[in-house]
C-alpha positions as CSV (number, residue, x, y, z in Angstrom):
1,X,16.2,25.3,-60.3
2,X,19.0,26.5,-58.4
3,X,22.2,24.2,-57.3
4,X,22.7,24.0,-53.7
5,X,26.9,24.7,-52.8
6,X,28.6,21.5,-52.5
7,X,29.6,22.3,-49.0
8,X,26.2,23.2,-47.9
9,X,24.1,20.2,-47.0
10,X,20.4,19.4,-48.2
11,X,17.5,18.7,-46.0
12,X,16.1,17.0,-47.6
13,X,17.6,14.0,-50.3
14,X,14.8,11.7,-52.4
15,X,16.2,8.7,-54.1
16,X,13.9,8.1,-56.9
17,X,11.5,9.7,-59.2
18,X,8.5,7.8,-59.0
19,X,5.5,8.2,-57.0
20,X,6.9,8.0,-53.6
21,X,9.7,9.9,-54.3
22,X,7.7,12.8,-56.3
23,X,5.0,12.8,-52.8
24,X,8.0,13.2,-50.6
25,X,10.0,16.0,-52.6
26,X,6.9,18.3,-53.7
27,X,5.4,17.9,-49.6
28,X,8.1,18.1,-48.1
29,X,8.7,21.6,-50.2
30,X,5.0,22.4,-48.9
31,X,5.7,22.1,-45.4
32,X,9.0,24.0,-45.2
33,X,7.5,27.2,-46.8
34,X,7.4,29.2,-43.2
35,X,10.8,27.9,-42.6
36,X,13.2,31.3,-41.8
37,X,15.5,30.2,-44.4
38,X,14.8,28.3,-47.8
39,X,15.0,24.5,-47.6
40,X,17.0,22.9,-49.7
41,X,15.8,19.4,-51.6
42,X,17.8,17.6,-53.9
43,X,16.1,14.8,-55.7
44,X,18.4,11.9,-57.3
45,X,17.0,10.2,-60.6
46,X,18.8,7.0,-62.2
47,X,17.2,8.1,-65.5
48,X,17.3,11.1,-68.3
49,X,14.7,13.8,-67.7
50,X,13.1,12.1,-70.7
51,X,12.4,8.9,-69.3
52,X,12.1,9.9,-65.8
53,X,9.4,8.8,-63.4
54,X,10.2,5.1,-63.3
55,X,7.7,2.5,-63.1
56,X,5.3,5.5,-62.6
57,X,5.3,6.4,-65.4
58,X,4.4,3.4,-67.6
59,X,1.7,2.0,-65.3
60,X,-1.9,2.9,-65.9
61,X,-2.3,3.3,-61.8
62,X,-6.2,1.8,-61.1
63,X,-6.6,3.4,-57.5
64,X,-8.9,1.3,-55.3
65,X,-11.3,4.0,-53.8
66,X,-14.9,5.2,-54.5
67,X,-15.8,8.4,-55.9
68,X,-15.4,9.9,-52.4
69,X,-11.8,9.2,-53.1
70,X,-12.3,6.6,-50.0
71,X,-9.9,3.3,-50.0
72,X,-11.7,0.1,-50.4
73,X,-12.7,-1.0,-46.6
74,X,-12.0,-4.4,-47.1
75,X,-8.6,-3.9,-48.4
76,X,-6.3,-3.8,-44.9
77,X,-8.5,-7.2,-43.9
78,X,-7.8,-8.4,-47.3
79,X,-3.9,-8.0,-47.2
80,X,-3.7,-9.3,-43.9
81,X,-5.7,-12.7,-45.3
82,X,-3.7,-13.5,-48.2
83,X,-0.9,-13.0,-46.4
84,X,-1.4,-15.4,-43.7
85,X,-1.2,-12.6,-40.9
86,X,2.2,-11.6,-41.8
87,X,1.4,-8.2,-43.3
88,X,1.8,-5.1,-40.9
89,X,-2.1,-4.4,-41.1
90,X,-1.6,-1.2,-39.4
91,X,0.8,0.3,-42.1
92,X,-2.4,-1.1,-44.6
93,X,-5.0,0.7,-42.3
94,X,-2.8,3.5,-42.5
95,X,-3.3,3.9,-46.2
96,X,-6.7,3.4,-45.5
97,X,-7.0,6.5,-43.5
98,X,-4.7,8.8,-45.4
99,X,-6.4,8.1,-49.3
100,X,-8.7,10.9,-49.3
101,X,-6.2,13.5,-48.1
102,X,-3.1,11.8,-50.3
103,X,-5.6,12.3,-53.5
104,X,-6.9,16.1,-52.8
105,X,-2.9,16.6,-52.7
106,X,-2.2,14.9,-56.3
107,X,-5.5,16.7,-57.7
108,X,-5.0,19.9,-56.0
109,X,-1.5,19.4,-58.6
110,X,-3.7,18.9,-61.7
111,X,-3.9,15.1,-61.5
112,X,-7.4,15.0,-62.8
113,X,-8.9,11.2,-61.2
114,X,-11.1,9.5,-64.0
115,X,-14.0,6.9,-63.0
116,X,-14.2,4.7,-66.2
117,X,-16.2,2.5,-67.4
118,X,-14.5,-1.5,-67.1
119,X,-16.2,-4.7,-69.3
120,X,-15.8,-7.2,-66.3
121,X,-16.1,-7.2,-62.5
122,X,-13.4,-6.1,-59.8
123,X,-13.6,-6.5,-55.9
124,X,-12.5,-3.1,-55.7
125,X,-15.7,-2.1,-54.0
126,X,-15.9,-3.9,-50.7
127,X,-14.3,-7.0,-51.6
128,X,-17.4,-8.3,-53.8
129,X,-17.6,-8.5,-57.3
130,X,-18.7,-5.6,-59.1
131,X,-19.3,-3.8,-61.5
132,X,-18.4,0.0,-60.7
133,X,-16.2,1.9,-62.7
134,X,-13.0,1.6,-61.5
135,X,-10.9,4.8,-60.9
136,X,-7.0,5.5,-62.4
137,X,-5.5,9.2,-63.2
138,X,-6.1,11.0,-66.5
139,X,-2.9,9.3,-68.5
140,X,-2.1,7.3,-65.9
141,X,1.0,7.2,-64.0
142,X,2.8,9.4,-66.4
143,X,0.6,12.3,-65.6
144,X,1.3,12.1,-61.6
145,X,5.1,12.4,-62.9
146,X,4.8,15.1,-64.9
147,X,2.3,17.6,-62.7
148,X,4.1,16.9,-59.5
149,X,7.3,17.1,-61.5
150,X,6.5,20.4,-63.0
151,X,5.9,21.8,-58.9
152,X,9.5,20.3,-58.6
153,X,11.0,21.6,-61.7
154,X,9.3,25.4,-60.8
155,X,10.7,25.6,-57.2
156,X,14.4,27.2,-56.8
157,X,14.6,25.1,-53.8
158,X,15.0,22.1,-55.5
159,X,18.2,20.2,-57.3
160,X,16.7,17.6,-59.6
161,X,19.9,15.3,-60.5
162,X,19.2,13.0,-63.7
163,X,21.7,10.1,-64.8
164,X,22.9,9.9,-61.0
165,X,23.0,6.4,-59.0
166,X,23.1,6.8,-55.1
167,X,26.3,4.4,-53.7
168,X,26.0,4.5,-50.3
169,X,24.2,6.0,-47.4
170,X,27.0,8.2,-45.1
171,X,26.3,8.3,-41.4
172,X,28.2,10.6,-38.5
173,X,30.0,9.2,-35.6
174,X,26.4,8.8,-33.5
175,X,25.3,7.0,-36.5
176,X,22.3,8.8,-38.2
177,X,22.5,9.4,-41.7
178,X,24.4,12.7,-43.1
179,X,24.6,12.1,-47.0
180,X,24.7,10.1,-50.1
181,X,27.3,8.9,-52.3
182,X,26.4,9.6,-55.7
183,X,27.8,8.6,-59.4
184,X,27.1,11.0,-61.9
185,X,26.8,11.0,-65.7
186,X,30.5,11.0,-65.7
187,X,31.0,8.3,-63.5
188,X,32.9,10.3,-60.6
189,X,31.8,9.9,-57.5
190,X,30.7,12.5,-54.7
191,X,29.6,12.9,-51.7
192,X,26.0,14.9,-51.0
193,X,25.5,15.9,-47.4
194,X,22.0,16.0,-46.4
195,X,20.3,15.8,-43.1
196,X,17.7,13.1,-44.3
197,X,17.1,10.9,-47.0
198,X,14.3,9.1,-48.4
199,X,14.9,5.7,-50.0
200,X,11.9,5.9,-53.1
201,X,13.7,4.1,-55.7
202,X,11.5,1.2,-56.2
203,X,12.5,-2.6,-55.9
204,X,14.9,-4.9,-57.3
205,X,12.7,-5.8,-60.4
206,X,15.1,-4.7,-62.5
207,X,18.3,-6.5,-61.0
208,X,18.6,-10.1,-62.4
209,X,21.3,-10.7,-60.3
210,X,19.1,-10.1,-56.8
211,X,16.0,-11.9,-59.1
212,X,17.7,-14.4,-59.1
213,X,19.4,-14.7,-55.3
214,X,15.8,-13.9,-53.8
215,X,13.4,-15.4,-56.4
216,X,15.1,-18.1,-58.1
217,X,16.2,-19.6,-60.9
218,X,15.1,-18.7,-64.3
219,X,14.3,-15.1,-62.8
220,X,16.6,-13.9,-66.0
221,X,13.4,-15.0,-68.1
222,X,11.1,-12.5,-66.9
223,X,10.4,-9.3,-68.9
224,X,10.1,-6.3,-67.5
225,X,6.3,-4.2,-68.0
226,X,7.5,-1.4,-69.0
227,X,11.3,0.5,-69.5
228,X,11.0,2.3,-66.1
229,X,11.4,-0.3,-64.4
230,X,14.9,-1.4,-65.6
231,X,16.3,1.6,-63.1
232,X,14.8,-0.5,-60.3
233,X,17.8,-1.7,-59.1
234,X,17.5,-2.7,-55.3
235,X,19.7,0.2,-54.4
236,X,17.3,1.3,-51.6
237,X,17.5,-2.5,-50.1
238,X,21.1,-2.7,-50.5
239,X,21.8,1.1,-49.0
240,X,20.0,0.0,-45.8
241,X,20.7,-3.2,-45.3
242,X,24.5,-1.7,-45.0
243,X,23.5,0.3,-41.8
244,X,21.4,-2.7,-40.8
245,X,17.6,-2.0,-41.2
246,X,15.6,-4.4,-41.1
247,X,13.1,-6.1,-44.3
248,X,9.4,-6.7,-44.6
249,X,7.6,-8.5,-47.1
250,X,7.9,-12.0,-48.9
251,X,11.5,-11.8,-50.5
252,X,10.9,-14.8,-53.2
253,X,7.7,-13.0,-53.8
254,X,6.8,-10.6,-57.4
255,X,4.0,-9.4,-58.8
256,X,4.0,-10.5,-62.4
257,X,1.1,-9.7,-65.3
258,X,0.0,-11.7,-68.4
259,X,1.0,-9.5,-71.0
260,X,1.1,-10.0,-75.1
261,X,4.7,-11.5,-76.2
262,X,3.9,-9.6,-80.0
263,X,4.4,-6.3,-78.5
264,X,7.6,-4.2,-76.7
265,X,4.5,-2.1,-75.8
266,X,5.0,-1.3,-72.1
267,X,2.1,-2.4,-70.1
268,X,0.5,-4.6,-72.3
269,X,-1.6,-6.6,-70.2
270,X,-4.3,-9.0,-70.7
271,X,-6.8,-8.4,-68.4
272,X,-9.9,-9.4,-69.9
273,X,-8.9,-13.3,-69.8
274,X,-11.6,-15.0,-67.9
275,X,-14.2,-15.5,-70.6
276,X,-11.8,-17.4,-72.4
277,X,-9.6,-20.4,-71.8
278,X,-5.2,-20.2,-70.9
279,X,-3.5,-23.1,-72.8
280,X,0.4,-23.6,-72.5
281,X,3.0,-24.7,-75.2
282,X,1.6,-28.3,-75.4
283,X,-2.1,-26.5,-75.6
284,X,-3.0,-28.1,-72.5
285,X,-5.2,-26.1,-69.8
286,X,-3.1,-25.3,-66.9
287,X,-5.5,-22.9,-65.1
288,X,-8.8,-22.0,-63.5
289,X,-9.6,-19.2,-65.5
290,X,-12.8,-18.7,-63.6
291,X,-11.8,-19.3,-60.2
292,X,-12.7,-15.3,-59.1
293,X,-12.5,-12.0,-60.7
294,X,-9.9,-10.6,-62.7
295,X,-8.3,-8.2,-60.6
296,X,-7.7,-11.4,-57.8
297,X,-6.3,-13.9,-60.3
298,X,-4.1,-11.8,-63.0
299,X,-1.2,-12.2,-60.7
300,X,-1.6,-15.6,-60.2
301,X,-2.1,-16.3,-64.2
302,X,1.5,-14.4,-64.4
303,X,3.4,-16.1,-61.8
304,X,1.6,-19.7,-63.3
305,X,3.3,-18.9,-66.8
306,X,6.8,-17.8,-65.4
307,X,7.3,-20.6,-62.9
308,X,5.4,-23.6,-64.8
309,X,4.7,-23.1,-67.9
310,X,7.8,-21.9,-69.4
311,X,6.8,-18.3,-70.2
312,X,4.9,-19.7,-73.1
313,X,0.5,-19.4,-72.9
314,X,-1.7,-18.6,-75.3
315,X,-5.3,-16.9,-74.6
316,X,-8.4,-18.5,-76.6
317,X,-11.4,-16.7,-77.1
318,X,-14.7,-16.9,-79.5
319,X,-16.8,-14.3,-80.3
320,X,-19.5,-14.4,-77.1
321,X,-16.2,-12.8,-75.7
322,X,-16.3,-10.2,-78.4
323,X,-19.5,-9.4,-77.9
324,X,-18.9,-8.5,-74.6
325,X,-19.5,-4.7,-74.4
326,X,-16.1,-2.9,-74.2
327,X,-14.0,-5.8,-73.7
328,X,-11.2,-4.7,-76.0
329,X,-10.4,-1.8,-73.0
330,X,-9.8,-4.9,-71.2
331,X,-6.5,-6.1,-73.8
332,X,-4.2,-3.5,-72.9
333,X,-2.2,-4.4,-75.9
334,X,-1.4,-2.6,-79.1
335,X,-1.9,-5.1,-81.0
336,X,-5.2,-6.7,-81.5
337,X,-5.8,-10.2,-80.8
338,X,-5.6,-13.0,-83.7
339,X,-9.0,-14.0,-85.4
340,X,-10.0,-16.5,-87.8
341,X,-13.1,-18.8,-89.0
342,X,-11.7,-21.8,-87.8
343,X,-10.0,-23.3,-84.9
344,X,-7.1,-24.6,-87.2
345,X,-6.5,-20.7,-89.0
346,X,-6.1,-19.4,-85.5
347,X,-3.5,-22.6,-84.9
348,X,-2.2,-21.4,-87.7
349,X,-1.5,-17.5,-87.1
350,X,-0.6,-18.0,-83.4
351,X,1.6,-20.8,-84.6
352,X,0.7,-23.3,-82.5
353,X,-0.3,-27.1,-82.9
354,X,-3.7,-27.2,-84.8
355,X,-5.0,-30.5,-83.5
356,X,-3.7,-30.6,-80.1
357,X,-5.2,-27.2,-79.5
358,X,-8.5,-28.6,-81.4
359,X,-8.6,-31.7,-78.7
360,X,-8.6,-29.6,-75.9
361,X,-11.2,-26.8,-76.5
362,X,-13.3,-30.1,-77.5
363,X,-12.7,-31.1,-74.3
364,X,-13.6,-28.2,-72.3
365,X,-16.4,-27.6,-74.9
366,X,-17.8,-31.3,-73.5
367,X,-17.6,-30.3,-69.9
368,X,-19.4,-27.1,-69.7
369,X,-21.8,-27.4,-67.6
370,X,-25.5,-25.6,-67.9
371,X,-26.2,-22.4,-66.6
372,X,-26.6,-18.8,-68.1
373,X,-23.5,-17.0,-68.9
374,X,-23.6,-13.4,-67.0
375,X,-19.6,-12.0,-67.4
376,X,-21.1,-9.1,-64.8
377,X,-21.0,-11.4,-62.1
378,X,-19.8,-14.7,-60.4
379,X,-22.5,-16.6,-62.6
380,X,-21.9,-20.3,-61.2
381,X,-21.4,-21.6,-65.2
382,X,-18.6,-24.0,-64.6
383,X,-17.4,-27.2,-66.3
384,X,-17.9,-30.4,-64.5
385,X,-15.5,-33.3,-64.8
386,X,-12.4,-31.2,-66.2
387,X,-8.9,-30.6,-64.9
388,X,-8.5,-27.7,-64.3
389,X,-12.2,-26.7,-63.4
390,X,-13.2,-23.3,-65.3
391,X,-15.4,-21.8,-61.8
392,X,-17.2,-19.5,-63.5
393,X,-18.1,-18.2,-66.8
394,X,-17.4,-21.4,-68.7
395,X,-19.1,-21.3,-71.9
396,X,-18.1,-23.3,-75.2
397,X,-15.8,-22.1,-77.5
398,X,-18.0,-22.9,-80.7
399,X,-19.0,-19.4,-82.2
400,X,-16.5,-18.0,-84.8
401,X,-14.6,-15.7,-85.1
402,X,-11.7,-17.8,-82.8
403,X,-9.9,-15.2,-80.8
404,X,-6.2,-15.6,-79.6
405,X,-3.2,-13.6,-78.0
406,X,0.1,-15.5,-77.2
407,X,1.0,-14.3,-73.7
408,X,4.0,-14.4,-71.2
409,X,4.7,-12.9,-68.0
410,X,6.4,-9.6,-67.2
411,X,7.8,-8.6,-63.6
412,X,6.6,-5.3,-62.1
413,X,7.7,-5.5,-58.7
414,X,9.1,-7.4,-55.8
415,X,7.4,-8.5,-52.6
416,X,10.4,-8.2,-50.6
417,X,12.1,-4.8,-49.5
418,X,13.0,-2.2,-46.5
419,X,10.8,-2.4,-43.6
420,X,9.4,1.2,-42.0
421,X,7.3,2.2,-39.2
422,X,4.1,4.5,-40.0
423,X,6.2,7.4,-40.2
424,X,8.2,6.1,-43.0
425,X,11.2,5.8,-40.8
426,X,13.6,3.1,-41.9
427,X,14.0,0.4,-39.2
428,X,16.6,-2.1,-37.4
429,X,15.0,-5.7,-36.9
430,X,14.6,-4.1,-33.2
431,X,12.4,-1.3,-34.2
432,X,14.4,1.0,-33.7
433,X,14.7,3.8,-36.1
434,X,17.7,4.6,-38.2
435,X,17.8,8.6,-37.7
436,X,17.2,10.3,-40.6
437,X,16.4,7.5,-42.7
438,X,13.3,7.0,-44.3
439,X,11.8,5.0,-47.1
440,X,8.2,4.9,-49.4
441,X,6.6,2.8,-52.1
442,X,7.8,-0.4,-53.8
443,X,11.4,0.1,-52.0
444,X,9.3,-0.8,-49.1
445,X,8.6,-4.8,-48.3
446,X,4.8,-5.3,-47.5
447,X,3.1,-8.3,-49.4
448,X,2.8,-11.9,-48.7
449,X,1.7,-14.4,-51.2
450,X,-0.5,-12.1,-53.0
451,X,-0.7,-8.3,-54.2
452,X,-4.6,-7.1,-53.7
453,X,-4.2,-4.3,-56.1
454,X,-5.0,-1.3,-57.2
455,X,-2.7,0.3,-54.2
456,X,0.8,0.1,-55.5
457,X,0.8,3.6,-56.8
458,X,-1.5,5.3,-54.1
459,X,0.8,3.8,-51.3
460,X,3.7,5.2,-52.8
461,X,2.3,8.8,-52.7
462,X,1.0,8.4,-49.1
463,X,4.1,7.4,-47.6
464,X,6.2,9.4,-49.2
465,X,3.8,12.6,-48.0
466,X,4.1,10.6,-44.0
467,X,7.9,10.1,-44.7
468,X,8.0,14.3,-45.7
469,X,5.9,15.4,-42.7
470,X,7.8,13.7,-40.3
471,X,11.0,14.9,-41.6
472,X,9.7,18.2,-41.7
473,X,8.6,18.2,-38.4
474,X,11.8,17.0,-36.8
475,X,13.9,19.4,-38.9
476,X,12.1,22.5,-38.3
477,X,14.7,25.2,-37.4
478,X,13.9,26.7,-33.7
């Protein structure tokens, strides 16, 4: 790596390390290669080159497509449902039609995409339940950071800046962005001149302070899933909101995750819950465990816990659960689940009160209704008379060993965030676009009222590739 002259400006500045920021650096690099001159890229990184990759890194990254590296057709319609209509469904069928080409760029890199097998169904496949293997990266996020880092790290054109936080955006007198004042390891401030910027530097997940003026109170309780995500600090928000851009997505709005409260393992999330039962503090129901698949209710179970139940829940299992082919692949956690003979051990180990917890699987145990049990599909098996209803897969908790994980909620992104047009280009509430602004992936508003996912990651690297393109194209020297 070489270090550009302070006086000469960049082309291109990325704010952020993740997926979106990685897309837009290494793409941007591709598509300057005839230039007459060497571009220069400088990419800015909160972190240590150690921990660098933020949320990226941590996350396991399912990706929503087929094997024909294809985006799930029902997933632009599926946005635009849960969010009421308010989603831009033309940014969603955008990702739609740049998946295959956005994946043959991150394989072409060494990210090697893995098909594997999963113990319950998804809706990744249409939008009905199935049971086809489910695709992520080899290593997961951390292995899209470190193959389109190493690109990064191998290319002279590029100034990778670690333990620096971007200030402010600098605009000339006609108002389109010139630079970005940085803080450095040292904590003195400079100015970097650069003739575009790209805001990738996730949400404000990590920011109680903007947690808790957009989400609400108790926002200080929620975790985070995984280090990463602590340099998520709304900087990309804040930076444009200065020059007046305009926001997207549902600003009260996070995705959360059920993950195990035993472990500081990042990403420990309990995704195999619906064969089981949820109970709270007072080891009372609070949920329809069964109400659809795992992949549509996970968020929901998370937000429940935060918001309502005190960040305290406890999954309970018995052994037809166990006996579940590969379900374990489904408990992300380090840790394996509590077991016991009895009902009252498992009280016991998860610490929780033995009778009350006894009264209410006895309870649910009453209300199952008949049916076979088929955890493959929606299988109809649902209690009858209960509050909460269990929809589907409702089956007695009778058959030792008990089960149990104690479980809270962790935060891995906001809803609410900068608002682009296809392009990436960072917009005012007119439309119009900011020159030389541009923005990708979680710093990016989108969702309303749900998160279908599976797309987090891969509309990170697409729009950071679109945001690079365009850039490049409007840059090229005559």
């Amino acid at each position: 790596m070489t270090t550009a002259p302070a006086s000469a400006p960049y082309d291109l500045i990325v704010v952020g390390f993740g997926a979106a920021g990685l897309s837009a650096a290494l793409s941007f690099a591709e598509a300057t290669l005839d230039w007459p001159r060497p571009s220069r890229i400088a990419i800015l990184e909160r972190s240590s080159r150690e921990e660098r990759g933020g949320a990226t890194r941590w996350t396991g990254a399912f990706l929503r497509i087929n094997q024909d590296r294809e985006l799930d057709p029902d997933w632009p319609e599926h946005v635009s449902r849960v969010s009421g209509g308010l989603a831009d469904l033309e940014y969603c069928r955008t990702v739609q039609r740049d998946t295959p080409q956005t994946l043959a760029f991150v394989e072409r890199h060494g990210v090697e995409i893995l098909f594997q097998d999963f113990p319950l169904p998804h809706t990744f496949d249409g939008g009905t339940p199935s049971m086809t293997p489910p695709a992520s990266p080899r290593g997961g996020g951390a292995s899209i950071v470190e193959r389109l880092g190493a690109a990064l790290d191998d290319d002279p054109r590029v100034d990778i800046r670690y333990r620096t936080e971007a200030l402010h955006l600098t605009t000339g007198e006609d108002g389109a962005v010139d630079g970005v004042v940085v803080r450095g390891a040292d904590g003195r401030t400079e100015r970097l001149a650069g003739r575009t910027v790209v805001l990738a530097c996730g949400g404000f997940e990590g920011n109680a302070e903007m947690l808790t003026r957009y989400v609400g109170d108790r926002a200080c309780d929620l975790p985070l899933i995984a280090p990463g995500v602590a340099h998520n600090r709304g900087d990309a928000l804040r930076m444009a909101l200065e020059l007046g851009a305009d926001t997207a997505g549902q600003f009260d709005g996070i995705h959360a995750e059920p993950v195990d409260r035993r472990t500081r393992k990042a990403d420990a999330v309990l995704y195999g819950f619906a064969c089981g039962i949820f109970v709270n503090g007072r080891m009372q129901r609070f949920f329809d465990e069964g109400r659809d698949t795992w992949d549509n209710t996970f968020e929901h179970v998370g937000y429940e816990i935060w918001r309502n139940q005190d960040q305290e829940a406890y999954w309970i299992a018995d052994a037809k659960t166990l006996a579940i082919p590969g379900i374990m692949n489904s408990l992300l956690s380090d840790v394996p689940p509590e077991q016991a003979d009895t009902l009252e051990e498992l009280a016991d180990k998860l610490g929780v009160d033995a009778e009350a917890l006894q009264k209410t699987v006895a309870e649910f145990n009453a209300a199952v209704g008949p049916g076979q049990f088929d955890p493959t599909r929606f299988d109809g098996k649902s209690t009858v008379g209960l509050t909460p209803p269990k929809s589907n897969w409702a089956t007695p908790l009778d058959t030792p060993p008990f089960i149990g994980v104690p479980v809270t909620a962790a935060i891995c992104f906001t809803y609410g965030g900068v608002r682009t047009d296809l392009d990436g280009r960072v917009v005012t509430p007119s439309g119009t676009a900011i020159p030389g602004l541009y923005a990708a992936g979680e710093a990016t508003g989108l969702f309303y009222h749900a998160y279908p996912p599976a797309t987090s990651v891969l509309r990170s690297l697409i729009f950071g590739r679109r945001a690079a393109h365009h850039a490049a194209g409007a840059l090229r020297p005559a």
